[in-house]
C-alpha positions in Angstrom: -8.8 61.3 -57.1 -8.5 64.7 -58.4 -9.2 65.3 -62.4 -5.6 66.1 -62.8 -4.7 62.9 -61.5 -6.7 61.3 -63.5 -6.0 63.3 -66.4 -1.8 62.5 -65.5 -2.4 58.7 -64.7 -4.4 58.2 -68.7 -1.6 60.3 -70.3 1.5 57.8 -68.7 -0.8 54.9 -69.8 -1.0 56.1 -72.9 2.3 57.1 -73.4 3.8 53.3 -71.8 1.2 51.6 -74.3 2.9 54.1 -77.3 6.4 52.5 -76.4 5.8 48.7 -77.1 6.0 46.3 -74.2 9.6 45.8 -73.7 10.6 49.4 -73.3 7.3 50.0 -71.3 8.7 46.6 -68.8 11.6 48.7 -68.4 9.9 52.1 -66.9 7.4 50.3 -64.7 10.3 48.6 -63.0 11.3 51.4 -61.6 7.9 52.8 -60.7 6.8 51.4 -56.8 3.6 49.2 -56.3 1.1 51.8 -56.3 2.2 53.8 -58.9 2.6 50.4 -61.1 -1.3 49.6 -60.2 -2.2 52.3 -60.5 -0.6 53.0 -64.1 -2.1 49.4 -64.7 -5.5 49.8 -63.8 -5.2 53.1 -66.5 -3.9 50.9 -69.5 -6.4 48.5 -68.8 -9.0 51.1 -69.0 -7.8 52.6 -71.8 -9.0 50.4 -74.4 -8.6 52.8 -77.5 -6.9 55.7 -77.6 -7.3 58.0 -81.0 -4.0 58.5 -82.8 -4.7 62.5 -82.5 -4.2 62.0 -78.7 -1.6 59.8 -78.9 0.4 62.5 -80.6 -0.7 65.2 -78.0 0.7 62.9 -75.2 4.2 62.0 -77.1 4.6 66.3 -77.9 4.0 66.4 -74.5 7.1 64.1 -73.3 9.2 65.3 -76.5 8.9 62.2 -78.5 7.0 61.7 -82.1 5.0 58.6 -83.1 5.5 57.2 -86.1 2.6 54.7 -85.9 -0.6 55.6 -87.8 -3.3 53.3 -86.4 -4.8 54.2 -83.2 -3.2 52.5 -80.1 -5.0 49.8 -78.6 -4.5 48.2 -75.1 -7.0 44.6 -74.4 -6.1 42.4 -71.8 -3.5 40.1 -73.1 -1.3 43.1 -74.2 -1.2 44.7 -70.1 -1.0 41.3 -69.1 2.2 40.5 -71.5 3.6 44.3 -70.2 3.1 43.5 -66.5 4.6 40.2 -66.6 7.9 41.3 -68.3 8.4 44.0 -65.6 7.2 41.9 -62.4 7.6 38.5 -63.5 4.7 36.0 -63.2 4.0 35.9 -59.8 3.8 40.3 -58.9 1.9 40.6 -62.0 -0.6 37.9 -61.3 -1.5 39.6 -57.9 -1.7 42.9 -59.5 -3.8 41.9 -62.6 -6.0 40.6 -59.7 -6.5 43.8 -58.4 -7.0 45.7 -61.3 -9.8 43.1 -62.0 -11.4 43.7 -59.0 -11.2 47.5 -59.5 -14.3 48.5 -60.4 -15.8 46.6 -57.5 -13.7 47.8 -55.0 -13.6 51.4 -55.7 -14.6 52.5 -52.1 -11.4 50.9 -51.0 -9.6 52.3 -53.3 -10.0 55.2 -51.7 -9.2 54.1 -48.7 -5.5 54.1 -50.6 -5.0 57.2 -51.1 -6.0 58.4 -47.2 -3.1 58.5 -44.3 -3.3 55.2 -41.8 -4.6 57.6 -38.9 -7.5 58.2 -40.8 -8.7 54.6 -42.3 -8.1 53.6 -38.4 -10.3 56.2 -36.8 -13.0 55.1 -40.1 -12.7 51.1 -39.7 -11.9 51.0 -35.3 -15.5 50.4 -34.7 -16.7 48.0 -37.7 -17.1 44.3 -37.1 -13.5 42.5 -37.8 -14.5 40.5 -40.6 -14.9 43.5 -42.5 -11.7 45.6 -41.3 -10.0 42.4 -42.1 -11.3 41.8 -46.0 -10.7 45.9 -46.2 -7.3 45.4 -45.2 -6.2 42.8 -47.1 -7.0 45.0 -50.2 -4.7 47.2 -48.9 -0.5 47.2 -49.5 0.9 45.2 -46.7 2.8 48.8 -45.7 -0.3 51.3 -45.7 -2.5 48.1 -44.1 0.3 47.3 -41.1 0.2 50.8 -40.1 -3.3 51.2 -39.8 -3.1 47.4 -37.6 -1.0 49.3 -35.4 -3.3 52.2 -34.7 -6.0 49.7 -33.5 -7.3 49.1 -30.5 -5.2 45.8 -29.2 -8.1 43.4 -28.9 -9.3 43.8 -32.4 -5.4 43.9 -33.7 -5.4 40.4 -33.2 -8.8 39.4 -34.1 -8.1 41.2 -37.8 -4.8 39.7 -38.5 -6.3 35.9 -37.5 -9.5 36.5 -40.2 -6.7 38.2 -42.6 -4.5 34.8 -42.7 -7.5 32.6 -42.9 -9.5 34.4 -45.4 -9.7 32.9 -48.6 -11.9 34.6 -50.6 -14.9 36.9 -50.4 -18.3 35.7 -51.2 -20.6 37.9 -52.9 -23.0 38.4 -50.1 -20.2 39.0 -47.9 -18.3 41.4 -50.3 -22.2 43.7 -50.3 -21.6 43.8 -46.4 -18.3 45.5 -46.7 -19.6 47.3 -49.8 -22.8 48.7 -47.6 -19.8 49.6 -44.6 -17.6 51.4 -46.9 -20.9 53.4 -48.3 -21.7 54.2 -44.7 -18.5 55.2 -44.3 -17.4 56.9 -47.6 -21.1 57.9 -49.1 -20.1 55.7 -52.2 -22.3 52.8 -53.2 -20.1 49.8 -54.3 -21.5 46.7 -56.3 -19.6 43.3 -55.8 -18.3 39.9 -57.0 -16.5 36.8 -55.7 -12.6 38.3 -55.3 -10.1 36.4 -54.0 -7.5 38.2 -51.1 -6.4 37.0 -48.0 -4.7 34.0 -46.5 -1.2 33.8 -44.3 1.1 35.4 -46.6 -1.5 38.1 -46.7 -1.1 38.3 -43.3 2.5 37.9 -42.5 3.5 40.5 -45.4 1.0 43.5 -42.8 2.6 41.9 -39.7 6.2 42.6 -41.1 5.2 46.3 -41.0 4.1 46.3 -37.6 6.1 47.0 -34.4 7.8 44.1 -32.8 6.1 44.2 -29.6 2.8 44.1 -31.0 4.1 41.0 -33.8 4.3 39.5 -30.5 1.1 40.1 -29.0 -0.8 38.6 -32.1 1.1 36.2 -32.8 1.0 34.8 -29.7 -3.0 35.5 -29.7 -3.1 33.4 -33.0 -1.3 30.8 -31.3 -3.7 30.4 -28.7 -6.3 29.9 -31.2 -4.0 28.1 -33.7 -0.7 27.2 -33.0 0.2 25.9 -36.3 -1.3 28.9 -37.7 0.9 30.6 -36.0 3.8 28.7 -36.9 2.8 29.6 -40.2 2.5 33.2 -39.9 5.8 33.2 -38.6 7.9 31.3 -41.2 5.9 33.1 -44.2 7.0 36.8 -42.2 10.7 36.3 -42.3 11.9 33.7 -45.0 15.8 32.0 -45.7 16.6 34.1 -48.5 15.4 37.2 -46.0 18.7 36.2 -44.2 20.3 38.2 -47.0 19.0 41.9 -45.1 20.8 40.8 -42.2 24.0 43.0 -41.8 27.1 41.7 -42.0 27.8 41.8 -38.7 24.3 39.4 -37.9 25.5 37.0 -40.6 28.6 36.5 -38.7 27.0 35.9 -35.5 24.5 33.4 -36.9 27.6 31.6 -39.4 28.9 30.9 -35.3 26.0 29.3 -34.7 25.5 27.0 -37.6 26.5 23.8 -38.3 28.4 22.7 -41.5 26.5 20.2 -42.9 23.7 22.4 -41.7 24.6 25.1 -44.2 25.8 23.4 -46.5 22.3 21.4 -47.1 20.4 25.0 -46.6 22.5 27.3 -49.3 21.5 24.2 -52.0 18.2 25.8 -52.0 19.5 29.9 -51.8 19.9 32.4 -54.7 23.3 33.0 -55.9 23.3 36.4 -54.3 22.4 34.6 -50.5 25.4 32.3 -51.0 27.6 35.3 -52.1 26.4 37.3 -48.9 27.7 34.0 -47.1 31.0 33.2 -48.2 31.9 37.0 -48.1 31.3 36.7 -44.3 33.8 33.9 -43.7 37.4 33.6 -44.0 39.0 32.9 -47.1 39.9 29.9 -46.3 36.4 28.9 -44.9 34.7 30.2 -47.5 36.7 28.3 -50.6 36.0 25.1 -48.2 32.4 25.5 -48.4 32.2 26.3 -52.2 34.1 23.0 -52.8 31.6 21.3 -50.4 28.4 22.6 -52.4 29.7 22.0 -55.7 30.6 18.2 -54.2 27.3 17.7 -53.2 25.1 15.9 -55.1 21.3 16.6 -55.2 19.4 16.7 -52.2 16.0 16.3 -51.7 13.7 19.5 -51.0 12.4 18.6 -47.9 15.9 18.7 -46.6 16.8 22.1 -47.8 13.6 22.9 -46.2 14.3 21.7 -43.1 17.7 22.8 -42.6 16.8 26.2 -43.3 14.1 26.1 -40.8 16.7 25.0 -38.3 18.8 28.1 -39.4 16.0 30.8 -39.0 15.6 29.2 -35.7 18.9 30.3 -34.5 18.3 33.4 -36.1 15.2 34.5 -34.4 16.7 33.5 -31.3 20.0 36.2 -31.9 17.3 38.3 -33.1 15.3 37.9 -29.4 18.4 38.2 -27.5 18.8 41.3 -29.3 22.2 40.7 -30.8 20.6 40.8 -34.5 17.8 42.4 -36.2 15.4 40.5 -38.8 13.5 42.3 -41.9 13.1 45.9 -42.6 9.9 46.8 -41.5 8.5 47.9 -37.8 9.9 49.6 -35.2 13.1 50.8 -35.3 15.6 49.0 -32.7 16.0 45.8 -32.3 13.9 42.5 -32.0 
């Protein structure tokens, strides 16, 4: 990273910190994944920042401090900030990452180069250690590099990347001592945990369909219920809601009922909305009354019935009459 990167990335952290945590929430959210990480990983360095510089930074965006003690940032207070913008669940996965920073600065790197290039540096390292490199890596930026790989390791990688747990020490100094040999930058390492089948299905979602295909069905020949796995975590029910219009007509045809009825008890409002919007009138008021008339249902029913539902839909999606998810190839699959 250049020094006027650097220099950029402390003055927004400094300036979000300045703004108190709700106002701060309400920039990051509309700031991407790397830019939120990164911005993250530069509050959390921060520590203390002088109130002279503090001042220099709010000149700099037109706006005037009126605090007098020197702004500080520990971990609670980035914790609090990343929360309210991500909820729980993003912010968790991000705070890891900006834990593990400091150990995985070779990878970080790796970030900031195009998917051509990681591919050409990682093509001939042992899979294990393309695998924990790439699961470091956005699921985007990582599923591009899978599909510049040479087919047999394709496979291999995205089977370690769904099993991987977490990264030993002694296993974290082997990809530490690659990436050196690789990037000339000695790494030191702890215990970081990364991986596992949502790791994996989120890099397969950004590869072509053909090749989904190909290692998927190599991971089922190691694992089929592995491979079961990897395919429900890649496109979920409330997915069906980036189907077209068109596709959610086609699969409504295909559905049962009592089917749909027992799957939308466990969808977000805005799912059920794309649903009843795609039926008639008449149809649609009929199936409102139903859900409202249903009493609870237990989970592993919801579960199963929407199982049964992405079912059909992968099979309009084969046949080529509907298209699941947004990442890939372009076309249909």
């Amino acid at each position: 990273m250049s020094a006027a990167n650097a220099e950029g990335l402390q003055k927004g952290a400094t300036l979000l910190l300045s703004l108190g945590e709700d106002d701060a929430a309400a920039v990051l959210r509309h700031l991407g994944p790397r830019e939120v990480q990164k911005l993250g990983e530069a509050m959390a360095a921060l520590k203390s920042v002088p109130h002279e510089q503090v001042e220099e930074v709010l000149d700099e965006f037109t706006s005037v401090t009126g605090e007098d003690a020197p702004l500080s940032a520990d971990e609670q207070t980035v914790r609090t900030l990343l929360v309210k913008a991500l909820g729980e669940d993003r912010a968790g996965h991000l705070l890891s990452h900006i834990a593990q920073a400091g150990d995985i600065a070779g990878i970080e790197s790796l970030k900031w180069m195009d998917a051509a290039s990681v591919a050409d540096l990682v093509k001939d390292e042992h899979p294990q250690i393309v695998s924990a490199i790439l699961a470091h890596l956005e699921p985007d930026h990582a599923g591009a590099i899978v599909k510049l790989l040479p087919e047999r390791l394709r496979s291999d990688v995205l089977l370690r990347i769904a099993t991987l747990d977490a990264v030993q020490p002694e296993a974290l100094h082997e990809l530490n001592e690659a990436l050196a040999r690789l990037l000339s930058g000695p790494q030191s390492a702890r215990k970081t945990a990364l991986g596992g089948v949502r790791s994996a299905a989120d890099i397969l979602n950004f590869v072509g369909a053909a090749q989904q295909t190909a290692i998927v069905d190599a991971v089922r020949e190691y694992d089929p219920e592995l491979a079961q796995k990897l395919l429900d975590e890649m496109f979920v029910f409330e997915n069906l809601i980036d189907i077209d219009d068109r596709g959610i007509q086609l699969l409504l045809r295909e559905v049962q009922s009592e089917s749909l009825i027992l799957a939308l008890k466990g969808a977000s409002e805005a799912l059920r909305e794309k649903i009843f919007k795609n039926m008639s009138q008449r149809a649609g008021d009929m199936l409102k009354e139903d859900l409202e008339a249903k009493g609870p249902v237990r989970l592993s029913e919801v579960e199963r019935e929407q199982k049964e539902i992405l079912k059909v839909a992968r099979k309009l999606a084969d046949e080529g009459q509907l298209m699941l998810g947004s990442g890939g190839d372009d076309g249909f699959v």
